[in-house]
matplotlib code that plots the C-alpha trace (Angstrom):
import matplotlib.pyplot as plt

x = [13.7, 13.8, 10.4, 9.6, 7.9, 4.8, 1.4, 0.5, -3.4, -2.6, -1.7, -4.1, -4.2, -4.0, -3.2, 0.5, 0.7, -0.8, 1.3, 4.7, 3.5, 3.4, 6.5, 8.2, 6.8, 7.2, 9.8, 10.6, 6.8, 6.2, 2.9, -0.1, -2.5, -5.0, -5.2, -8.7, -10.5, -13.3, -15.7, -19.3, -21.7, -19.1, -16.1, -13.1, -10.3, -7.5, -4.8, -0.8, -0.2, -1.7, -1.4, 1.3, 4.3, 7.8, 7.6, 4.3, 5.7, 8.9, 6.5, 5.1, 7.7, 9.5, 6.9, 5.5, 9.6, 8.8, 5.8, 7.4, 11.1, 9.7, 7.2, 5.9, 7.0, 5.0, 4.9, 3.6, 3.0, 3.5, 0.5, -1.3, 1.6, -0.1, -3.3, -5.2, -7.8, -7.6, -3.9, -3.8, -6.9, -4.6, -1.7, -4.3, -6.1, -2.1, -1.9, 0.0, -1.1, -1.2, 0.4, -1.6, -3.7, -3.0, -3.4, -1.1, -3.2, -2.3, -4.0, -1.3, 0.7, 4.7, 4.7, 3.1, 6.2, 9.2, 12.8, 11.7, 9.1, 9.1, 8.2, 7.5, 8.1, 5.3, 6.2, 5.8, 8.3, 8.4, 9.4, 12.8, 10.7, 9.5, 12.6, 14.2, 11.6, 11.9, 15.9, 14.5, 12.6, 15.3, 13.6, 16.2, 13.5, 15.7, 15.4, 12.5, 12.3, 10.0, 10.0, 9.8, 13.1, 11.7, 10.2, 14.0, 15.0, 12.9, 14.6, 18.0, 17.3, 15.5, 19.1, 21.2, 18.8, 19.4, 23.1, 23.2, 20.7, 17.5, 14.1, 12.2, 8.8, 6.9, 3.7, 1.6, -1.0, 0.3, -1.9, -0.7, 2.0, 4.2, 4.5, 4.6, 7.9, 9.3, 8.8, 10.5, 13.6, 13.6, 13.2, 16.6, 18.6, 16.7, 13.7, 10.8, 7.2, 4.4, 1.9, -1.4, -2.0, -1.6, -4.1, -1.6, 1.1, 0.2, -0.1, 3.0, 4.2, 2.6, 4.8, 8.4, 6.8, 6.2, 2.5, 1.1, 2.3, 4.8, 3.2, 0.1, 2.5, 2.7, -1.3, -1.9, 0.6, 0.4, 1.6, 3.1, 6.4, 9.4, 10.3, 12.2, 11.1, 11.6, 9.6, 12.0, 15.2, 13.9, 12.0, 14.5, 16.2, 13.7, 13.0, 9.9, 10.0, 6.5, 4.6, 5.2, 1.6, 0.7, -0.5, 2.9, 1.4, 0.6, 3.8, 5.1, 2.9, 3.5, 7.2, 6.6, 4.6, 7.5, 10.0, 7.9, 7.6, 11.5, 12.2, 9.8, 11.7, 15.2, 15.2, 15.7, 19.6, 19.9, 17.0, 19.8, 20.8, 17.1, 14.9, 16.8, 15.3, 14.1, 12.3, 14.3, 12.5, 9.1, 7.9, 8.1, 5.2, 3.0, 4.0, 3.6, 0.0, -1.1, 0.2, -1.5, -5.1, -4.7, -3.9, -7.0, -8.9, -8.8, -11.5, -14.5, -16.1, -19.4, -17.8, -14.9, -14.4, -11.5, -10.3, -8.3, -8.4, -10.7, -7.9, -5.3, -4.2, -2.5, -6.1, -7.7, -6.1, -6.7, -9.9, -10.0, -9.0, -11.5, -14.4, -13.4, -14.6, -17.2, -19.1, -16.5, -16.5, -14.0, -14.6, -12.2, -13.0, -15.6, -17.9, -19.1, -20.6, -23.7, -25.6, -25.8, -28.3, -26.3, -22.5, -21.7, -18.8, -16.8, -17.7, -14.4, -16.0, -18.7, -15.8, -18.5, -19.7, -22.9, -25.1, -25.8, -28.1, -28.0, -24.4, -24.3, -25.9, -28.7, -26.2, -25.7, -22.0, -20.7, -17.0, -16.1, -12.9, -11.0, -7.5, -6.2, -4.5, -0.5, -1.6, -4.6, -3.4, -4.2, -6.4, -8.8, -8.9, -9.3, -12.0, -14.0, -13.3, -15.1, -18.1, -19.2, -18.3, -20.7, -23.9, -23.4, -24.2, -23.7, -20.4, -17.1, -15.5, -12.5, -9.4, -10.4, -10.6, -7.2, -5.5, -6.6, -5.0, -1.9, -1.7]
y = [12.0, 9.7, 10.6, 7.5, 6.7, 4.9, 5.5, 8.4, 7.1, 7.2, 10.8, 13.8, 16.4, 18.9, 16.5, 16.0, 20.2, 20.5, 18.5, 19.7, 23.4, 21.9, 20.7, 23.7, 25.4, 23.3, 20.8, 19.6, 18.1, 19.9, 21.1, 18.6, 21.0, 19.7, 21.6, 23.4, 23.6, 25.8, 25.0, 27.3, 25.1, 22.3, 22.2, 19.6, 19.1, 17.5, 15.7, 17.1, 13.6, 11.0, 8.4, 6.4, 6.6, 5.5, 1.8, 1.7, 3.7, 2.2, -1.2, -0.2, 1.4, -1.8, -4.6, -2.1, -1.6, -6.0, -6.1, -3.8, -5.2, -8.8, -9.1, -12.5, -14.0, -15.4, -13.1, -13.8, -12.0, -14.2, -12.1, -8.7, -6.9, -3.7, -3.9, -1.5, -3.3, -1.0, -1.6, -5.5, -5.6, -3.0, -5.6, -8.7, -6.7, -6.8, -10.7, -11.2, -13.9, -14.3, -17.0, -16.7, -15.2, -12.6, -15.3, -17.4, -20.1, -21.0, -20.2, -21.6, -24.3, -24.3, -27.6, -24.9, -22.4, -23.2, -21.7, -19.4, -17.9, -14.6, -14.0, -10.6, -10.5, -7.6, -4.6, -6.2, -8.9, -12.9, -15.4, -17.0, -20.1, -19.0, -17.6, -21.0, -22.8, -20.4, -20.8, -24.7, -23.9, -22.0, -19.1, -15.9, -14.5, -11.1, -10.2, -9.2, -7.8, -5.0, -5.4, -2.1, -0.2, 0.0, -3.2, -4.3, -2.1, -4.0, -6.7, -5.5, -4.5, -7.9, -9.3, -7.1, -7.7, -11.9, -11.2, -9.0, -11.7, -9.8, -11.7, -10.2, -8.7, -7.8, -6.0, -6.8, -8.9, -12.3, -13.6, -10.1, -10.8, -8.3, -9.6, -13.4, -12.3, -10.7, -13.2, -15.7, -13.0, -12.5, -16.1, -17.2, -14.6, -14.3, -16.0, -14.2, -13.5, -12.0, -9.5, -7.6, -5.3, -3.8, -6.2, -9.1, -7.2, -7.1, -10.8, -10.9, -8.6, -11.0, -14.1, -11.8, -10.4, -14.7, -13.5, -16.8, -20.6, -20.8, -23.2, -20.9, -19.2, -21.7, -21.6, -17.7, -17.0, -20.1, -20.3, -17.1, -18.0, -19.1, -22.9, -23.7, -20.8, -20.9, -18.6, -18.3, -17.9, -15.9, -12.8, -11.6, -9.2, -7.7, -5.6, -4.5, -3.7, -3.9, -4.1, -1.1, -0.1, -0.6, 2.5, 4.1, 5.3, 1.7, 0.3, 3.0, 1.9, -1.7, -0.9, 1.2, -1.1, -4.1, -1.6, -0.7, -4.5, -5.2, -1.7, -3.4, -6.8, -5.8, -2.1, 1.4, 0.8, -2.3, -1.1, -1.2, -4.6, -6.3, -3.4, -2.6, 1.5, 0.2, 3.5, 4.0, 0.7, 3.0, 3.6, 7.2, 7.1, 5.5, 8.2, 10.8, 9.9, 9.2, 12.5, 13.6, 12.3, 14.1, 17.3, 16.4, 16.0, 19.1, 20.5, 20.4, 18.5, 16.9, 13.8, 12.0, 9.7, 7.4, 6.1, 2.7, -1.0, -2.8, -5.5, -2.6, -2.2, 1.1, 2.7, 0.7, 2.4, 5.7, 4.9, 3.6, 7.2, 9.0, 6.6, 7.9, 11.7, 11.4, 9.6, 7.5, 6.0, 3.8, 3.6, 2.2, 4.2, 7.3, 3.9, 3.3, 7.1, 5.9, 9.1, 12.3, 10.2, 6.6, 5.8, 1.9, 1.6, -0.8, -1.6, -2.3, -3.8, -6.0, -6.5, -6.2, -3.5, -1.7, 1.3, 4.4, 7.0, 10.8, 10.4, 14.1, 16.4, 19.3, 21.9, 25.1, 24.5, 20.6, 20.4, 17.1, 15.3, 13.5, 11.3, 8.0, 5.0, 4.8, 2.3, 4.6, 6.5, 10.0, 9.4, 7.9, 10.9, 13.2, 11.7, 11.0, 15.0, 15.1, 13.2, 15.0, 18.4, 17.1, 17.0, 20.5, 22.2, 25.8, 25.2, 27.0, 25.3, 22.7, 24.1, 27.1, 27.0, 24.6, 27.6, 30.1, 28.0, 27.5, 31.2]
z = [-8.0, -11.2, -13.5, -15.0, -18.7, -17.9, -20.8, -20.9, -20.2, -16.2, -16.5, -15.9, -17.5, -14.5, -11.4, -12.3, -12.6, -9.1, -7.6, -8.9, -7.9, -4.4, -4.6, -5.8, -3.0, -0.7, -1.7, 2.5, 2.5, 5.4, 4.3, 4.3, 4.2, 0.7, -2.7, -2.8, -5.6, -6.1, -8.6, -6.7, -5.8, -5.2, -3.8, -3.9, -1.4, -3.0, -0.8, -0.4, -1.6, -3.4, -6.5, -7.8, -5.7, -6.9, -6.6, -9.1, -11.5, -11.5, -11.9, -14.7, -16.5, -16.4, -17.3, -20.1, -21.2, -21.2, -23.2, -26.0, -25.8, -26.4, -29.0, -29.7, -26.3, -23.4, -20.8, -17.5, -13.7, -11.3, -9.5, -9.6, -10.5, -8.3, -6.4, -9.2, -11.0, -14.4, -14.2, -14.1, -16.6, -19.3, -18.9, -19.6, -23.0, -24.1, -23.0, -20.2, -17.8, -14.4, -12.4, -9.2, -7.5, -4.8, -2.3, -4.1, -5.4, -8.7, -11.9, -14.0, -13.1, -13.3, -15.3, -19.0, -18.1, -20.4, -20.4, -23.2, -21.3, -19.2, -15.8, -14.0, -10.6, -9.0, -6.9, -3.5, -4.3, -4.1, -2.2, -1.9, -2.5, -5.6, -7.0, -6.5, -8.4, -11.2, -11.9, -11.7, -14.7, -16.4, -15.9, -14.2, -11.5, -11.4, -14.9, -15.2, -11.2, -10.3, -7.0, -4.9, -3.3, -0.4, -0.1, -0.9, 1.6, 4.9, 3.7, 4.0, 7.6, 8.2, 7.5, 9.4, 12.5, 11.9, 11.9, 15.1, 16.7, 17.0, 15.9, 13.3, 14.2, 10.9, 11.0, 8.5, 7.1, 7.0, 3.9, 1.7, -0.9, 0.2, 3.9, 2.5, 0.6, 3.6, 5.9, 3.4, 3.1, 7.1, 8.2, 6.2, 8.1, 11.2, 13.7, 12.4, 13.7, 12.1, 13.8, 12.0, 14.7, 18.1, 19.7, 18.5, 19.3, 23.1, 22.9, 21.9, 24.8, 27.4, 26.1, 26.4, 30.0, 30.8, 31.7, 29.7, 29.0, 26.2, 24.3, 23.7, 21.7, 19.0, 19.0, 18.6, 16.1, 13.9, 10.4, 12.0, 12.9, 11.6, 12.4, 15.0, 17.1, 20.9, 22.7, 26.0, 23.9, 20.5, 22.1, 24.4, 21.5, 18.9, 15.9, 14.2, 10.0, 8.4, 5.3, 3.5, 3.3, 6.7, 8.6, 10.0, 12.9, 14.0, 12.9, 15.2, 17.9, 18.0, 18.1, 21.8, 23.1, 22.5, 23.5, 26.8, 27.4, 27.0, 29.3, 31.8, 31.9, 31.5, 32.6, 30.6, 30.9, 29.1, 26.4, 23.1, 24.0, 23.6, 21.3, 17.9, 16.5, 13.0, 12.0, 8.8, 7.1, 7.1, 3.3, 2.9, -0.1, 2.7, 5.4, 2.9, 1.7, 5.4, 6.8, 3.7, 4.7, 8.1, 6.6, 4.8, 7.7, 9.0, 6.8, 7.4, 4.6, 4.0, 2.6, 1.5, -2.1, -1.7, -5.0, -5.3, -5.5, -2.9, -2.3, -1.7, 1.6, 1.8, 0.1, 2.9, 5.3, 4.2, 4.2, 7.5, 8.6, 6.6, 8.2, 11.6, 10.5, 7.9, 5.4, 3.4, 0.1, -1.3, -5.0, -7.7, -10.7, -11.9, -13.2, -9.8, -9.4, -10.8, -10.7, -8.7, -6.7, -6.6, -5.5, -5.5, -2.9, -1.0, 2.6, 4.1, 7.2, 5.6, 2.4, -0.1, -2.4, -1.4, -3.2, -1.3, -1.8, -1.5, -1.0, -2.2, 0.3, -1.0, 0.4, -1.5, -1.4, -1.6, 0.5, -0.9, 0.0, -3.0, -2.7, -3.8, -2.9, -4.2, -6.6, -8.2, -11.6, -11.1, -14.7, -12.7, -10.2, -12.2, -14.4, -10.8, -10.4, -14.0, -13.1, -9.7, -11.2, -14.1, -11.9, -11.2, -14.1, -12.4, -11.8, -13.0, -16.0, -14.5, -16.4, -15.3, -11.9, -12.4, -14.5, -11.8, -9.3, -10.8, -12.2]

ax = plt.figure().add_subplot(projection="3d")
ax.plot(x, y, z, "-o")
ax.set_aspect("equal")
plt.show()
């Protein structure tokens, strides 16, 4: 795989080692099982996988390739270029500017952009819309591209479904960058429909089975739905591509239940001509990291630290799992570990921050759970490492326990 030049400030100093020992050994990825380190009185399991995956890196090696290749010029994102607050905030201390915001309101209207000025498009793409009105402005929208492969990638199949007459399910969140710039790729090529989760999904199901009025349709899924859909004549052919950080378990899971419903109305012999396999759009960094957190879940730890950005959705759903076993928290850098007492963390449900307590039991051994979101430099997991092992003062030094492991 292509190593990328990105600062050297998101590196760790041990992380990056751990992780190419596990790969050496086990370079299939058919061992999930977590890196253990053993520092005495506390203990940290450390997922298979984790961190920035190939789309970040290959973000960030191109918009900091931008930043040095242009000097002088105006430089702009058209949004968060990944969902990592210490990442966007480096990239505004060395003046870019953002556009919008991840919702897409504008910060920065098109009318201060000139010919001369640079756009960066961010790793989950753009819209068609958007591109258009950027060659309007003189400005070449795949210059400066960093749009993910595999983003690209769903895409591409979106396409090839709309030329072999299958509507486009995408499973995702429909507000999220990434699924806005699908759903603008898929809807040229194809009649498109946006789900977020299996409870939409069998709503969904119950218009192809005819078990409720059409024209509720229009209702459940609005702003949803590509125009001009028909309900009787676009769901009898489908295929489902998602957001890329979706959890690919569910993405899997909405695609069986739409295949069950289309076996139950046209039969198990006739499946091929109305369910298209789509299993091949599935990010592998998100199926990696995921498989990853159940490996992790398998120990039996007192607690889990989850370290990303709030607004990131594949961190989210990692967290998500980790809520399901034990006490979670979702923090976005070692700042929010306030003391060995205090841990300010993001409450996913309530979608605030909140300070907890004794997060660290009075155990004489501390199992503690530690991974990352694919948009969370492994810098910042290490020096999270740093500040728990810190509050331990009877702990074994951390290069040496790392050295031991590696040796």
């Amino acid at each position: 795989m292509k190593k990328f030049e990105i600062p050297h400030f998101y590196r760790s100093s041990f992380i990056t080692r751990i992780k190419n020992s596990r790969r050496d050994l086990d370079p299939r990825k058919k061992d999930f099982t977590p890196t253990l380190l053993d520092f005495g009185p506390v203990r940290f399991y450390l997922a298979r996988h984790f961190g920035f995956c190939y789309g970040v890196e290959n973000a960030i090696e191109i918009v900091y390739k931008t930043i040095e290749e242009n000097p002088g010029k105006r430089i702009y994102l058209l949004s968060e270029m990944i969902h990592n607050p210490g990442v966007n905030a480096d990239l505004e201390k060395l003046g870019i500017k953002f556009l919008m915001d991840t919702s897409g309101n504008h910060i920065i209207d098109w009318e201060e952009l000139t010919k001369e000025d640079i756009v960066v498009i961010p790793a989950f793409g753009t819209t068609l819309e958007i591109e258009k009105k950027l060659n309007e402005l003189g400005i070449d929208p795949y210059k400066y591209n960093t749009t993910c492969p595999f983003v690209e990638k769903v895409w591409n199949r979106s396409e090839q479904l709309g030329k072999q007459d299958y509507t486009v399910v995408i499973h995702g969140k429909h507000y999220h960058e990434e699924t806005r710039a699908t759903f603008s790729h898929s809807k040229t090529a194809a009649k498109s429909v946006i789900v977020r989760d299996i409870e939409e999904t069998k709503t969904l199901a119950s218009f192809i089975l005819n078990e409720r009025p059409k024209d509720e349709f229009y209702k459940a899924f609005e702003g949803k739905f590509s125009e001009g859909f028909d309900v009787k004549k676009d769901l009898k052919r489908v295929g489902v591509v998602n957001q890329t950080t979706m959890l690919a378990t569910e993405t899997q899971e909405i695609a069986d239940l739409l295949k069950a419903a289309m076996i139950k109305k046209y039969g198990v012999k006739n499946i091929k001509d109305h369910f298209a396999d789509t299993r091949d759009t599935l990010c592998y960094a998100t199926n990696d990291n995921q498989e990853a957190t159940y490996g992790l879940l398998k120990e039996s730890a007192n607690l889990a630290i989850v370290v990303g950005g709030y607004n990131s959705s594949n961190t989210s759903h990692i967290v998500e799992l980790c809520e399901e076993k034990l006490p979670t928290y979702f923090i976005s850098s070692e700042d929010k570990i306030l003391s060995e007492k205090l841990i300010s963390h993001f409450d996913i449900k309530k979608h605030q921050e909140i300070v907890t307590e004794n997060y660290l039991p009075s155990k004489n051994v501390v199992d503690i759970i530690l991974t990352s979101g694919a948009s969370c430099p492994d810098a910042v997991v290490e020096a999270v490492l740093r500040k728990i092992h810190s509050f331990y003062p009877d702990a074994k030094e951390v290069d040496e326990v790392v050295n031991n492991y590696l040796n």
